[in-house]
C-alpha positions as CSV (number, residue, x, y, z in Angstrom):
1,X,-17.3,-26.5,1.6
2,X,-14.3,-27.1,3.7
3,X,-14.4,-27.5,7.7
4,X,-11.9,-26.0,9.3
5,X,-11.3,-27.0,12.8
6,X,-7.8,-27.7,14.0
7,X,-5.4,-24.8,14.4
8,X,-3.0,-25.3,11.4
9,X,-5.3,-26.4,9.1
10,X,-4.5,-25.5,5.3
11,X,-7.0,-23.8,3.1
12,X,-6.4,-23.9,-0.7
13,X,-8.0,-21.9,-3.7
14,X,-11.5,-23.0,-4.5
15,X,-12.5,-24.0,-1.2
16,X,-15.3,-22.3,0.5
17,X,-15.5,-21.8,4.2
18,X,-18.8,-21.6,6.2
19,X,-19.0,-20.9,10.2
20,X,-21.7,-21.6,11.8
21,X,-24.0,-19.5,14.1
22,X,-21.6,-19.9,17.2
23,X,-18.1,-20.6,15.4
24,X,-15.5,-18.0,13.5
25,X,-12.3,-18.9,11.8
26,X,-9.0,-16.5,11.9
27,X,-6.7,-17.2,8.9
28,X,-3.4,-16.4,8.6
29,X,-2.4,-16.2,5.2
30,X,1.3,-17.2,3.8
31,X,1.7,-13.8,2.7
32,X,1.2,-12.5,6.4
33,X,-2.2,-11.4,6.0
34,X,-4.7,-11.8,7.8
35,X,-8.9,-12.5,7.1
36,X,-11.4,-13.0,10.4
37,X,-14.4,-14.6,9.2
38,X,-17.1,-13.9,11.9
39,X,-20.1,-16.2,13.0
40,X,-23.0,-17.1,10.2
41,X,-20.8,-16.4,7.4
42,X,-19.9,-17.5,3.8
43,X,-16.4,-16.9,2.4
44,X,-15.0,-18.7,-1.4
45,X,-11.4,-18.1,-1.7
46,X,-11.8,-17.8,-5.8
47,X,-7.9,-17.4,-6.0
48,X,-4.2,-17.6,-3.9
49,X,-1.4,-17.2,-5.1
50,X,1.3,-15.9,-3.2
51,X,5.1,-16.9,-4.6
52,X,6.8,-13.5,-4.9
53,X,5.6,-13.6,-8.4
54,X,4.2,-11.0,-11.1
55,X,1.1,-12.8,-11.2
56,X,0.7,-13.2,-7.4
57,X,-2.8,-12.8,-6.6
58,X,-5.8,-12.9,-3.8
59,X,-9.5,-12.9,-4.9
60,X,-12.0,-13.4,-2.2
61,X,-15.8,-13.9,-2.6
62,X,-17.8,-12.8,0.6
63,X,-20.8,-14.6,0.2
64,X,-22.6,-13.8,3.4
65,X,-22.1,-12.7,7.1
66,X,-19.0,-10.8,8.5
67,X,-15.5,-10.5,7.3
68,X,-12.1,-8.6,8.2
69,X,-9.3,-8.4,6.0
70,X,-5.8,-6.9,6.0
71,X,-4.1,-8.3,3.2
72,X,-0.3,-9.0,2.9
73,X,2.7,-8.5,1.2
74,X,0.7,-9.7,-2.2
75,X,-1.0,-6.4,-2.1
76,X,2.0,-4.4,-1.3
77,X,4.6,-5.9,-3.8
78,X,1.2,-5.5,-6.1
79,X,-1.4,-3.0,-5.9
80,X,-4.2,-4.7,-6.9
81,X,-4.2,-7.8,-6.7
82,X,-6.0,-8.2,-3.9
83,X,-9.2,-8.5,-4.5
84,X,-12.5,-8.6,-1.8
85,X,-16.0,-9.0,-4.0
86,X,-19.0,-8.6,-1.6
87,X,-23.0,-9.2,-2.7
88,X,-23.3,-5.4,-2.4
C-alpha cells in the first residue's frame, strides 16, 4: 500500500493505493491520462508502461470503492492496452 499525500508524488507499477473514508487521490498519468480515485476505495496499478512503445501498456485492478478513468495516449497509439478489471 502506498500513501500518497503530497502533490507530485510518483506512483509506480505494483503499488496499491487506498483513500480513506474522507480522502481521494487525482492522478495524472505520464501519458496524459487521467484516474480519480474517490473516498473508501482500493486501486492496484498491476502494470504502466508508457514509452511510446509497442508493448506500452496500462492494467488497473479496482479493488473496491469509486473510480474514473480517461486513459491517454497509451490507449490511442494502442487499442487495447488499457486495461480497467473491476470485482464485477
Amino acid at each position: 500500500m502506498v500513501v500518497v499525500s503530497d502533490v507530485g508524488d510518483s506512483l509506480f507499477e505494483g503499488e496499491t493505493v487506498v483513500t480513506g473514508p474522507n480522502g481521494e487521490a487525482h492522478l495524472h498519468t505520464v501519458d496524459d491520462g487521467l484516474i480519480a480515485i474517490r473516498s473508501s476505495s482500493k486501486v492496484h496499478i498491476e502494470k504502466y508502461l508508457a514509452l511510446s512503445q509497442p508493448t506500452d501498456g496500462i492494467s488497473i485492478n479496482f479493488l473496491e470503492g469509486a473510480i474514473r478513468s480517461i486513459s491517454g495516449w497509451v490507449n490511442k497509439l494502442n487499442p487495447g492496452a488499457y486495461s480497467l478489471k473491476t470485482p464485477a
